[in-house]
N, C-alpha and C positions, 0 to 999 in steps of 0.2 A: 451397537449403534444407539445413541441416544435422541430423542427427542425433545419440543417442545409443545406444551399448552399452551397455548392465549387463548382466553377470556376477553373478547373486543367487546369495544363501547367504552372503556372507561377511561376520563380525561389524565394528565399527566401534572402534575405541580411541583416546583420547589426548584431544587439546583442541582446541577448533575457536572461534573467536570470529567474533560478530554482524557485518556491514557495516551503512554507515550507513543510517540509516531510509529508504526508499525516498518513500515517500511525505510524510515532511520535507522532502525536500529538494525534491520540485516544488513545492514552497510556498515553501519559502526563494529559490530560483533565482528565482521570478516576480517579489518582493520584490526583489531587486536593484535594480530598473528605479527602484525610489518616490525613489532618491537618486542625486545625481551626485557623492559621494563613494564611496572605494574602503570594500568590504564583504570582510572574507575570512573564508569558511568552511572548515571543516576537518571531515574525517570525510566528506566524499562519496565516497558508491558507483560504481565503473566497472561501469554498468551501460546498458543500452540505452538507456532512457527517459529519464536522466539526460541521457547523453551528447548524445542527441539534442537536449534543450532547451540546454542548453550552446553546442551548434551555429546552432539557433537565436537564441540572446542573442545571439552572435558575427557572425552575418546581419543584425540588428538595428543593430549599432554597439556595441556592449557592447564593453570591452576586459575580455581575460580571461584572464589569466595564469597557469600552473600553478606553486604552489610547493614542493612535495613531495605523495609519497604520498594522495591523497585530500586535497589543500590546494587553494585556487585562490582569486583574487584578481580581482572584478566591479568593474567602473568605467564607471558608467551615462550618462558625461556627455555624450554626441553619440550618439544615437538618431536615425537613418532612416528618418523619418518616414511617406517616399515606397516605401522596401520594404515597410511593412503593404500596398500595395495588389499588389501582386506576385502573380504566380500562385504563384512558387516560397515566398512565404512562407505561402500559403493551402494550399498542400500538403501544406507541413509541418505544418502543424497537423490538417492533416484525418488526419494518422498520428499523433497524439500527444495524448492523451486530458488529461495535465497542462496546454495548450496554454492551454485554458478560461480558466487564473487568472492572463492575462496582461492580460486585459480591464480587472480591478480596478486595477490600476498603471497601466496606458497612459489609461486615461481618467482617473485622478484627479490624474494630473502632467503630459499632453501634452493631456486635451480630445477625446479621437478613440481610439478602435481598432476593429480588424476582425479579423474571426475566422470560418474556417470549422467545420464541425460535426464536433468533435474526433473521434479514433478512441481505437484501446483493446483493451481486451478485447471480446472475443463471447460475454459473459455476458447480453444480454436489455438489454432499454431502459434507459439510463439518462439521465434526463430533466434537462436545464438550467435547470427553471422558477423553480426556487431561486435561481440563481447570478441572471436575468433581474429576476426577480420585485423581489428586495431591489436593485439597481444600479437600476434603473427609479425605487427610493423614494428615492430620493440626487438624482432628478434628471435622469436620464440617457434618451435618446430609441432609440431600437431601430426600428432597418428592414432587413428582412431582403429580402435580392436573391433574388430565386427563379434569375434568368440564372445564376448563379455560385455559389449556393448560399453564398451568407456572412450576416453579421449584421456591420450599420455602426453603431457607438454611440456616439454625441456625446452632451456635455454643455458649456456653459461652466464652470460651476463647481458642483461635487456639495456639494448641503447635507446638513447632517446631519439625522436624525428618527427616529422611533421606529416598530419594525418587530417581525410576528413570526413568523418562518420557516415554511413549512408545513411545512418537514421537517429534521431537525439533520443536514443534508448537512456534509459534513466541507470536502469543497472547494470549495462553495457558502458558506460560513463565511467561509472564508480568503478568497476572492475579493472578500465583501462587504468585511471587515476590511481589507483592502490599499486596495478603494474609497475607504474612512472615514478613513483615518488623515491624507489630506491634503485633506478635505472642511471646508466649512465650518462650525463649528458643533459640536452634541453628537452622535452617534448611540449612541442605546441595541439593539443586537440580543437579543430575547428567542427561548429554544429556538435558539440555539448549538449548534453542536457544542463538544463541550470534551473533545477526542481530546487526548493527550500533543501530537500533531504539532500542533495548533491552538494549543495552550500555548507551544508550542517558537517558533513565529510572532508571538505574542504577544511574549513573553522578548523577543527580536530586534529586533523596531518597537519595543521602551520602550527599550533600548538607543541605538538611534538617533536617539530624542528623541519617540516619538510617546507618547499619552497615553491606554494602554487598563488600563481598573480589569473588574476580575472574572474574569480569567484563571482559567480549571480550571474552570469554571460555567457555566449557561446560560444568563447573564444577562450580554452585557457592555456598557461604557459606552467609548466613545470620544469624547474631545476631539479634535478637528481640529486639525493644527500646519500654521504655513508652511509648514516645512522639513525632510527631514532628513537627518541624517547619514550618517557612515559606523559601521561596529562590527565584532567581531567574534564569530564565533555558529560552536558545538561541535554536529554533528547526533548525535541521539541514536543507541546501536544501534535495528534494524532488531528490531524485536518479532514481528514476523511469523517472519521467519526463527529467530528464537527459538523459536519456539513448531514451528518446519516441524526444527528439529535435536531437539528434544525427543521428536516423532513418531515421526521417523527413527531414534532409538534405541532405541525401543520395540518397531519393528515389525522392528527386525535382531536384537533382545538384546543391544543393547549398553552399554559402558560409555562414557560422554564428560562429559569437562567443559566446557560454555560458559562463555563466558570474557567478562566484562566486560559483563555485560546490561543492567546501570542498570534492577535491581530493581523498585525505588519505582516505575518506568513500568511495566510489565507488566501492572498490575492484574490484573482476575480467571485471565489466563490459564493460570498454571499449578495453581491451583487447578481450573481447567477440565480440564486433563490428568489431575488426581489422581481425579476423578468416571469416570474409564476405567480407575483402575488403577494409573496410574503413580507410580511414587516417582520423587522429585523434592525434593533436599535443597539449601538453598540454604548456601550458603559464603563468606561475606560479599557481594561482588557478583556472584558466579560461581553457575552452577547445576549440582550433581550429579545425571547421571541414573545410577543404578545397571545392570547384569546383567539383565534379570527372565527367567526363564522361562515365566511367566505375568502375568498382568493381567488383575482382575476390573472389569470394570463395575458401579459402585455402582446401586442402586434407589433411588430416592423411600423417605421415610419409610414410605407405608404400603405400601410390597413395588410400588409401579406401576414401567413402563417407563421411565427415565431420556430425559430429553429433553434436546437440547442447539440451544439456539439461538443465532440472532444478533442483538444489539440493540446500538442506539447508548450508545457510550462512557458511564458504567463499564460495558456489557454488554459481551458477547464480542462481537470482530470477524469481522467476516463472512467476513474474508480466512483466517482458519483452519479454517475449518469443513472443509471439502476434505484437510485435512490430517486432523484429527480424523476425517472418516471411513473415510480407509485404515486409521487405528490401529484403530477399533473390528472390523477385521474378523478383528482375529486375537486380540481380547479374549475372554473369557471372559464372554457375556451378551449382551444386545440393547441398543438406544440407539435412539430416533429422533431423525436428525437433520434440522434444522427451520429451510430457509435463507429468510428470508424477504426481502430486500431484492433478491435479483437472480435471475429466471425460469429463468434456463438452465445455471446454476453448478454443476446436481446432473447435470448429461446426459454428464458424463464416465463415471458410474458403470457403464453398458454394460461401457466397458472392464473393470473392475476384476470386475465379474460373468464374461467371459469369461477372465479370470482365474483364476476359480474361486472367489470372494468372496459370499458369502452376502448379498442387497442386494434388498432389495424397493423400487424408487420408486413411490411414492404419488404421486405428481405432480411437477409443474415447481418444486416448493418443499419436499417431503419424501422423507426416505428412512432404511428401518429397516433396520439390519445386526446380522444374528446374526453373533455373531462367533462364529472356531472355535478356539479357543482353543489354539492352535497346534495342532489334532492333524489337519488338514489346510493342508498349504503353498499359497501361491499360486502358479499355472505363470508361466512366463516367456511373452509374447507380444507383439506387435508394436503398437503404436498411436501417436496423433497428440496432440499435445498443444493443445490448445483455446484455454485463456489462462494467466496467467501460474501460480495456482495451483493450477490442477487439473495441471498439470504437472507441479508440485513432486512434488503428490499422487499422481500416476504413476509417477514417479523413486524417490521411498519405497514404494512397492508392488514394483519392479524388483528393486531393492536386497536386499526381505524374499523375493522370490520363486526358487523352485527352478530353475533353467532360466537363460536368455540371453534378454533382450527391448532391443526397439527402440523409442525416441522419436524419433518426425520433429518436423519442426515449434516444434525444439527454442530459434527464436530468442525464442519470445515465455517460455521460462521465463530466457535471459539479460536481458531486458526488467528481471526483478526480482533476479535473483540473480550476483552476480560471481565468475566463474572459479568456478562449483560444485561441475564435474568436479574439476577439481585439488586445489580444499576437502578434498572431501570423498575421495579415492584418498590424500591426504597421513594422514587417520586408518585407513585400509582399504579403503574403496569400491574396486573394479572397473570404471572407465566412460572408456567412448574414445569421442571426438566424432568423428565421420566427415561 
């Protein structure tokens, strides 16, 4: 198990650019499988989670060739078949939470897959009924081995129909969407998710030849093709980390330009930031964060506590909230922040309280922070980092903090972020992995 140092107190300067979307690309990598022509992407992250499905394709029969920097080169055409039954392939997926969205593919072009009950973060249930739920209306039969803990899903051929999600799960979406595109037939999905990353999946499968209308909406239609092709497909930056270098600026006083964010996709989030305080100037595609010496937390119109929540796309992502509430602790005001989609995502806050962070949790879903508006620092201290964003959210607290503190635990924040230490020491950070 490896760790980190931070050295806090010291400001950050210069330009630091997005890696590719984390969460694009387990959508895009699963995608691969729908065709036995070559698919090359560019802009993937070297990143844990990445890596590891890559490994997995490659276990599979995938050929998969690296062409430069974040380039690589999928060719789906001999699939083995006989490894879905494998212990070592059920493994790997019981550690790899993206694993899920390989179901949609392998059964709508092979007839068959199997899949054990993905791993991930240790943020609280997160429930498959979505992804089950709509593959089940396609057609598809579900029997789950209690001996082995897996789920075997046959279909002969997935018809298309009309469905409407209990919940706009992002990779519940993408999973059905992967299902449909070589399905028989129309399928309409209503209550979509329509996350950039679901668009970006989208963009990709019409490329290739398949025939989905209502991209960006809740509403989409898919035509069923034979076949399809090959293409190739640009991943977006990683929004997340947009939004976790934004934080991180805030909570050191620093000065930095992010470089190359593909704006237009951001939606509400840095107008999310500015609700705390932050300036935040945009610069054609790049984002200026200024100096601040302070940051006020804006109020409600009628003078009430600012609340910051998470809802499904155009809402704020849930994956930032963690971030957002290290920053509020050194703002100027109060905020409640109000995670609703995942039970245990707020329980890193202990940490940041022993810290010295002003943090009331209300429960497994709420939590108010008086911020101290810089006129008390946070200490430096030792802790573990949980999942992959309460990590980040740790590392930005280190960074703003007086003192020397330690992160164990430190592989599940490489899970989402690539070479961070180095990123981030190449503008000023402080941080040795040990």
């Amino acid at each position: 198990m490896a760790s980190f140092v931070i050295e806090g107190g010291h400001k950050l300067h210069g330009e630091i650019k997005p890696q590719g979307a984390k969460n694009e690309v387990l959508q895009i990598l699963c995608a691969t499988l729908l065709s036995s022509h070559e698919i090359t992407v560019h802009n993937i992250p070297d990143i844990l989670d990445v890596n590891n499905l890559i490994q997995l394709l490659i276990n599979m029969g995938v050929k998969v060739s690296k062409q430069g920097r974040g380039t690589y080169v999928f060719k789906a055409d001999n699939i083995d078949l006989d490894y879905l039954e494998s212990d070592g392939f059920l493994k790997k997926c019981s550690s790899l939470r993206g694993s899920v969205m390989l179901i949609g593919p392998l059964l709508t072009r092979f007839g068959r897959a199997l899949i054990s009950k993905p791993g991930g973060d240790k943020i609280g249930r997160r429930r498959l009924d979505t992804h089950f739920i709509g593959i089940q209306k396609l057609g598809a039969s579900f029997i789950y081995d209690e001996k082995r803990s897996i789920y075997r899903i046959e279909a002969e051929k997935l018809k298309g129909t009309y469905m409407l999600l209990d919940e706009a799960s992002v990779t519940g979406t993408a999973n059905i969407i992967m299902a449909t595109v070589l399905a028989k037939g129309t399928t309409t999905i209503y209550n979509a998710a329509c996350e950039p990353y679901v668009q970006q999946l989208c963009k990709m499968l019409n490329k290739m030849g398949a025939k989905i209308s209502g991209i960006a909406s809740n509403r989409l239609i898919i035509d069923g093709v034979e076949e399809l092709k090959g293409c190739t497909h640009t991943v977006l930056p990683d929004m997340i980390e947009v939004g976790s270098f934004i934080g991180m600026a805030a909570m050191t006083g620093s000065e930095i330009t992010i470089k190359d964010v593909a704006f237009d996709e951001l939606g509400i989030i840095p107008d999310s930031f500015r609700r705390l305080g932050i300036t935040i100037e945009q610069r054609g595609d790049d984002l200026y964060i200024p100096e601040q010496d302070h940051y006020e937390i804006e109020s409600f119109i009628d003078g009430s506590i600012m609340t910051i929540a998470d809802a499904p796309w155009p809402g704020l992502t849930p994956d930032l909230l963690s971030v957002m509430l290290v920053v509020a602790t050194q703002a100027k005001g109060s905020v409640l922040i109000h995670q609703k989609m995942f039970e245990s995502r707020l329980f890193f806050v202990d940490k940041l309280i022993d810290m010295g962070a002003q943090i009331i949790l209300c429960d497994p879903h709420r939590a108010v922070v008086i911020g101290h508006d810089r006129n008390l620092q946070l200490r430096g201290g030792t802790m573990t980092s949980p999942d992959i964003r309460a990590g980040i959210a740790l590392l930005i607290a280190a960074l703003s903090a007086d003192g020397v503190s330690t992160i164990h635990n430190i592989e599940q924040i490489d899970r989402g972020y690539q070479n961070i230490e180095q990123r981030l020491n190449n503008i000023g950070a402080h941080i040795t992995r040990i």
